[in-house]
N, C-alpha and C positions, 0 to 999 in steps of 0.2 A: 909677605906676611905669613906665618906659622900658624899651621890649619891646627886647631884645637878636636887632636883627635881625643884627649881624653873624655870630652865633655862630652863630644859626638855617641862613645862608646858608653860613658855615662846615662846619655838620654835613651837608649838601647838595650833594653832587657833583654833580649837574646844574643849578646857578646858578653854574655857571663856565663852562658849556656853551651855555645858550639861554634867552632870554627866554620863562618859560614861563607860559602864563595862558591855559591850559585846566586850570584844579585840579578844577573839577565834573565832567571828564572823566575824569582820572585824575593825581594832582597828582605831584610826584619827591617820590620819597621817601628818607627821610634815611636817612645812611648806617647806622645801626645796622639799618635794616629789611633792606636788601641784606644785610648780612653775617651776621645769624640766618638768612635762606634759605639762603645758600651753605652757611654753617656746618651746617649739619641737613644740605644734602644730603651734601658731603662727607664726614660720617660714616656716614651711611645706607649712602651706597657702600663705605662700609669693614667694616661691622658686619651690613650686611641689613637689610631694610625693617621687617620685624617684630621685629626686636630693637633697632633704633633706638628705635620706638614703646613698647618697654617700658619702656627704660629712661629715658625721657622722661614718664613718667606727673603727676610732681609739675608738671612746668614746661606740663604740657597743663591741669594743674586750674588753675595761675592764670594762663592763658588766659581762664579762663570768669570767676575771679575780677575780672580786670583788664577786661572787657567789660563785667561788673555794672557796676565802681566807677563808668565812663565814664558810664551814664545813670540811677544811684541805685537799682541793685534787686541781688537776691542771685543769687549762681551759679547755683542748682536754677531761674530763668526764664530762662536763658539757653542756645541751642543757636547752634553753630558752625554758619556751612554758605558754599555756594560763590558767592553772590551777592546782594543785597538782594532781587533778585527773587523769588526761589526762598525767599528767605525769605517774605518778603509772601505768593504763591502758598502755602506750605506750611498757613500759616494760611486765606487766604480759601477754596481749593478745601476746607480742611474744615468750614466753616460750612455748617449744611442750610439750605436755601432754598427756598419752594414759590409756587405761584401767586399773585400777591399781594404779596408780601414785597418792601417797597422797601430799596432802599441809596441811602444820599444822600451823595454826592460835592460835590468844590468842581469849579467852573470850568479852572484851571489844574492839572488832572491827567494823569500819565503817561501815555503809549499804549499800553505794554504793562499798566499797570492795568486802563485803559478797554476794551482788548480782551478781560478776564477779566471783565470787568462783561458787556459782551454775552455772551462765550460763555455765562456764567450763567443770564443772562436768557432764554436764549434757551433753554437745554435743562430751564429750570424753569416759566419763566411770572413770575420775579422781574422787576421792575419798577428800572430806573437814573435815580436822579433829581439833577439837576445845584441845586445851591442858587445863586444869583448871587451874584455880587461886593456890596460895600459902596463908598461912595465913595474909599476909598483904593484899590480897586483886590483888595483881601484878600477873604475868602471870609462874605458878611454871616450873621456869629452872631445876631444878632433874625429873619432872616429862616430860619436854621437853628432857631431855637425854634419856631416857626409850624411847620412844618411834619413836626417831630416827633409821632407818635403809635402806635398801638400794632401797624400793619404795619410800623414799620421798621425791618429784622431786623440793619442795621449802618450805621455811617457812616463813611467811611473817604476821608480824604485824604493828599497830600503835604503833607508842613510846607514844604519849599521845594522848589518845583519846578524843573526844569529849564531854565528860561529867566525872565528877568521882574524877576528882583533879589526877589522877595515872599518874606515869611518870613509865612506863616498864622498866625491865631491858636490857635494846637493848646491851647492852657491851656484858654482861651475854651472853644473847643469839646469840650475832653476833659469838662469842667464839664457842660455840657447829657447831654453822652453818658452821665453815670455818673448825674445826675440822674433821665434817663428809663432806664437801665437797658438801655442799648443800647451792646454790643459795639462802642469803636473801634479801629481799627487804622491807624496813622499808618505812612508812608510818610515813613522819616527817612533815605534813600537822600544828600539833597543836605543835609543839615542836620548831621547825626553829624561829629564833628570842627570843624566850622566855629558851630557855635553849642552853648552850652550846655544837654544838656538833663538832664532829670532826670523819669523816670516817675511820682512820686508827683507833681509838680507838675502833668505833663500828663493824669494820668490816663486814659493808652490802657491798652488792652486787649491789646494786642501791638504791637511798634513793628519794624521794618526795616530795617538798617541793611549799607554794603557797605564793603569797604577801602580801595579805590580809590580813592575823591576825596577828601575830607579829612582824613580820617582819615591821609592819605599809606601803606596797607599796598601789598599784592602785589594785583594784582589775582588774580579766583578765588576771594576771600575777602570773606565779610560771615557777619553775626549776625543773631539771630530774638531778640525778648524776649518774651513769653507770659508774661501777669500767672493765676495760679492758679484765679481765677472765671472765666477763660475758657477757659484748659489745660483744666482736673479735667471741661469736656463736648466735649470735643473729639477725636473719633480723624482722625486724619493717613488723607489720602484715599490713600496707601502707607505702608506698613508692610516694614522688615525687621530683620534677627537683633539691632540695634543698639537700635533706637527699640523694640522689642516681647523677650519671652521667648514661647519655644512650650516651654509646659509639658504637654501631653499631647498624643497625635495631632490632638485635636479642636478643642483649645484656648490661646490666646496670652495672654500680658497686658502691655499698654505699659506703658510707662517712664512713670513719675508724674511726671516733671519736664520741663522741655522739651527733651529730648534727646529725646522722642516722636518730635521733627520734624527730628529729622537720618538721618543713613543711612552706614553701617559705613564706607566707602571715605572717604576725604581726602587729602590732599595735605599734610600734615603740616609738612612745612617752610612751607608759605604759611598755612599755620595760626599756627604760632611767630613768620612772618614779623606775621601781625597783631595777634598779642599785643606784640612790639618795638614795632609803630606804637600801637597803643591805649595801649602807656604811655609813648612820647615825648610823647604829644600832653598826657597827664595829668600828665606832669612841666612840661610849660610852664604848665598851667591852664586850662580851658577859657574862663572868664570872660579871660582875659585876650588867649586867642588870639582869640574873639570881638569883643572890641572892636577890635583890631586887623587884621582880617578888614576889620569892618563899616568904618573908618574911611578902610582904602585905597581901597573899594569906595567910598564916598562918593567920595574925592576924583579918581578915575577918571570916574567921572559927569559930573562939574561939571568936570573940562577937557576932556571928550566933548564937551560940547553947546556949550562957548566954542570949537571948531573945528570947528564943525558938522553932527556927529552928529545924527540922531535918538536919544534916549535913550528905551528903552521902558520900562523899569521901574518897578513898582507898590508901595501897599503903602504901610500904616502903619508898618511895620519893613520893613528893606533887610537882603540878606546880600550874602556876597564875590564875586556874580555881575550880571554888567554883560551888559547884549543892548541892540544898536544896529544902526542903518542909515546907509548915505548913499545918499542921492536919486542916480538916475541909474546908481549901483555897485554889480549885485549880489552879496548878503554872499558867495558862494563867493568871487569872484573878491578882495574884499578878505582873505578869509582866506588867498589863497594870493599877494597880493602881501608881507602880512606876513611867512608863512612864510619868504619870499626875504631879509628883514630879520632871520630867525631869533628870529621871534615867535610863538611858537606860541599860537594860540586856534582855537574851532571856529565850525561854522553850526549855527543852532536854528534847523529848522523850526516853524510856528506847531502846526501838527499835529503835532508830539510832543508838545506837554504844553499845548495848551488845547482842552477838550474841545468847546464850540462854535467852535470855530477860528473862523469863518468871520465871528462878531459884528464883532470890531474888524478885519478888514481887515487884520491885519499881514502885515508881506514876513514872508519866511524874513531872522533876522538873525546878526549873529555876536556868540557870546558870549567873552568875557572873562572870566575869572571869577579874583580876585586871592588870595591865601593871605599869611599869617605871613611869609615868607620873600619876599615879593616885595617892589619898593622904590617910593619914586618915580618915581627916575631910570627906572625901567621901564615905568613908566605914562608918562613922558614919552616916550620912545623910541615905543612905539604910538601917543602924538595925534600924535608928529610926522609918520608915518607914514600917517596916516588923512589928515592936512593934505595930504599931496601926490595924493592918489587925487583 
C-alpha cells in the first residue's frame, strides 16, 4: 500500500517551513497535536485549572487507553509522566540492589542510563556489566545467555539508541530475560513511534517511552509501562497523595496499578497533547509507518556513502536514524553549514550512547534521522549539500 506522504506533509505545518531531520531529537508535529495543546489551554484560561481537569476526566482515561493500544498492554500498566527518562528512573531507582548484584547492559547505551548504572553501583556494591556486540554490530544474545546466572538482578537496554541506525534485538533478549526470571526494562525512548512494538512480544518488564521524537507529541511528555510481575514488588523510591493513599497517621498504601509511578502535578494540555499524537500515529499504523521510516533511512544511507560520507551505522535491522562523518569536516561545523540551507539535523557525540566509547574510535557525528513525513527530494537536498563541504 502507498504511504500518503502528501497528506502526511499536509497535516504538518512545519514541512512548509524547513527541512527537518532531526525527528530522534524532537520531530514537528502535526497539526492536530498543536491545536489539542492550545485548545486545553484556552479553556483552562477560561474555566481554571482545576475545573478544566475535571471536566476532562473521560478524555484523560483514553490517554492511558490510547498508550496501551500503541505497544499491546492495558491501561492499569500504564502511567503518564514528563519524560522517558524519568520514566526509565522511576522504575530502576526502585529496584533493590546489594553487593554483588549484576545488571547487564548492551554496548550502545544511553549516558544518562549509564550514569544511573554507576550511581547504583556505586552506593550499593552492584556490579554494571556491558555484554558485547555480535557481528552485525547489535547487542550478541548467545553471548547474553552465557553470562546469565543467578546474581543478575536485571538487564536493561535501549532498543534504539541514540546514534548508529541499530534497532537491538529486544524480542531476542526479552526471551532469555523472562526465561531466567530476570526483570528487563527496555529503553524505547528512540523506538516508540518509529517502529512497531508490542509488549507481549518483547516481553519487558517495563518499557519507556517519551513524545518528543516519533511519536511527534509536545515535548514534557512520555509514558512508563510496568508489566504487574514487576509493579505488585516494587515501591516507587517517592511517593505522593497521587501514586499512594495515607490511610491513617502511620500508614499509606500505593496505587496497585502504575500510576504508583506518577506524581499529582501535570501539565495536562501536554498530556492531551500526547494522547492527539499517540493516536495520529495509530491511525496511520505503526507497521506501516515503520516500513516507511526504515525505507527512507535506507535510501539516505546509500546516497550518503555514494558522496562520500562515512556511514556509521550498525545492526542486523536499521531504523529512521542515519549518523555520518566527512574526513577533514567536523560534524558541528557540517551541522551548521546545513542549518544555513535550512536543514535541520544534529551532532552525536560517541559518549552519549556507546558505553565503551572509546573501542571503535569514532568522531563525534551528525545525525539525520528521517520520519513518515519526510521525502526524497529532502534527502536529496542534504547529499547535495554534504557534496559541497
Amino acid at each position: 500500500m502507498t504511504f500518503d506522504v502528501a497528506r502526511a506533509r499536509r497535516e504538518t505545518p512545519g514541512c512548509a517551513e524547513v527541512v527537518h531531520l532531526n525527528n530522534a531529537g524532537s520531530a514537528l508535529p502535526p497539526a492536530v497535536v498543536t491545536d489539542t495543546v492550545v485548545g486545553y489551554l484556552r479553556h483552562e484560561a477560561l474555566v481554571g485549572g482545576y475545573e478544566a481537569a475535571a471536566e476532562t476526566r473521560d478524555e484523560l482515561a483514553a490517554v492511558y487507553t490510547s498508550a496501551a493500544r500503541l505497544i499491546g498492554g492495558v491501561p492499569d500498566d500504564i502511567a503518564i509522566t514528563d519524560n522517558a527518562t524519568r520514566s526509565w528512573q522511576a522504575v530502576f531507582y526502585a529496584l533493590p540492589f546489594g553487593a554483588g548484584d549484576r545488571i547487564l547492559t548492551s554496548r550502545a547505551e544511553y549516558a544518562s542510563n549509564a550514569i544511573a548504572f554507576l550511581q547504583v553501583a556505586r552506593r550499593t556494591g552492584a556490579v554494571v556489566e556491558v555484554i558485547g556486540d555480535d557481528e552485525s554490530g547489535q547487542l550478541d544474545v548467545e553471548e547474553l545467555k552465557r553470562r546469565v546466572d543467578g546474581n543478575v538482578k536485571l538487564i536493561a537496554i535501549s532498543h534504539v539508541p541514540t546514534q548508529g541506525g541499530l534497532v537491538n534485538p529486544a524480542e531476542e533478549i526479552g526471551a532469555v530475560a523472562e526465561a531466567a526470571g530476570i526483570p528487563f526494562l527496555l529503553d524505547a525512548c528512540q523506538s516508540a513511534g518509529q517502529v512497531d512494538l508490542d509488549v507481549s512480544r518483547l516481553k519487558c518488564d517495563a518499557l519507556s517511552v517519551t513524545g518528543r521524537k516519533y511519536l511527534r507529541g509536545p515535548r514534557g511528555t512520555g509514558f512508563l509501562y510496568v508489566h504487574p510481575r514487576l509493579r505488585e514488588r516494587l515501591e516507587p523510591a517517592m511517593l505522593d497523595l497521587h501514586s499512594a493513599s495515607w490511610v491513617s497517621p502511620t500508614e499509606y498504601v500505593v496505587d496497585p496499578t502504575a500510576k504508583r509511578f506518577e506524581v499529582w502535578e501535570r501539565d495536562f494540555a501536554a498530556v492531551y497533547g500526547l494522547g492527539a499524537a499517540i493516536d495520529y500515529a495509530l491511525g496511520w499504523g505503526l507497521p506501516a509507518i515503520e516500513t516507511r521510516v526504515a525505507d527512507l533511512a535506507a535510501t539516505l544511507r546509500s546516497r550518503l556513502a555514494d558522496a562520500g560520507a562515512r556511514v556509521h551505522d550498525v545492526g542486523a535491522k536499521k531504523c529512521g536514524i542515519t549518523t555520518f562523518s566527512l574526513d577533514g569536516t567536523p560534524a558541528a561545523d557540517v551541522k551548521a553549514r546545513l542549518a544555513e540551507a535550512n536543514i535541520n539535523v544534529s551532532v552525536s557525540s560517541r559518549t552519549s550512547a556507546q558505553y565503551d566509547f572509546t573501542a571503535r574510535e569514532l568522531p563525534d557525528m551528525v545525525r539525520a534521522s528521517v520520519h513518515y513525513y519526510n521525502t526524497e527530494d529532502e534527502i536529496d537536498l542534504l547529499v547535495k549539500q554534504v557534496e559541497k563541504l
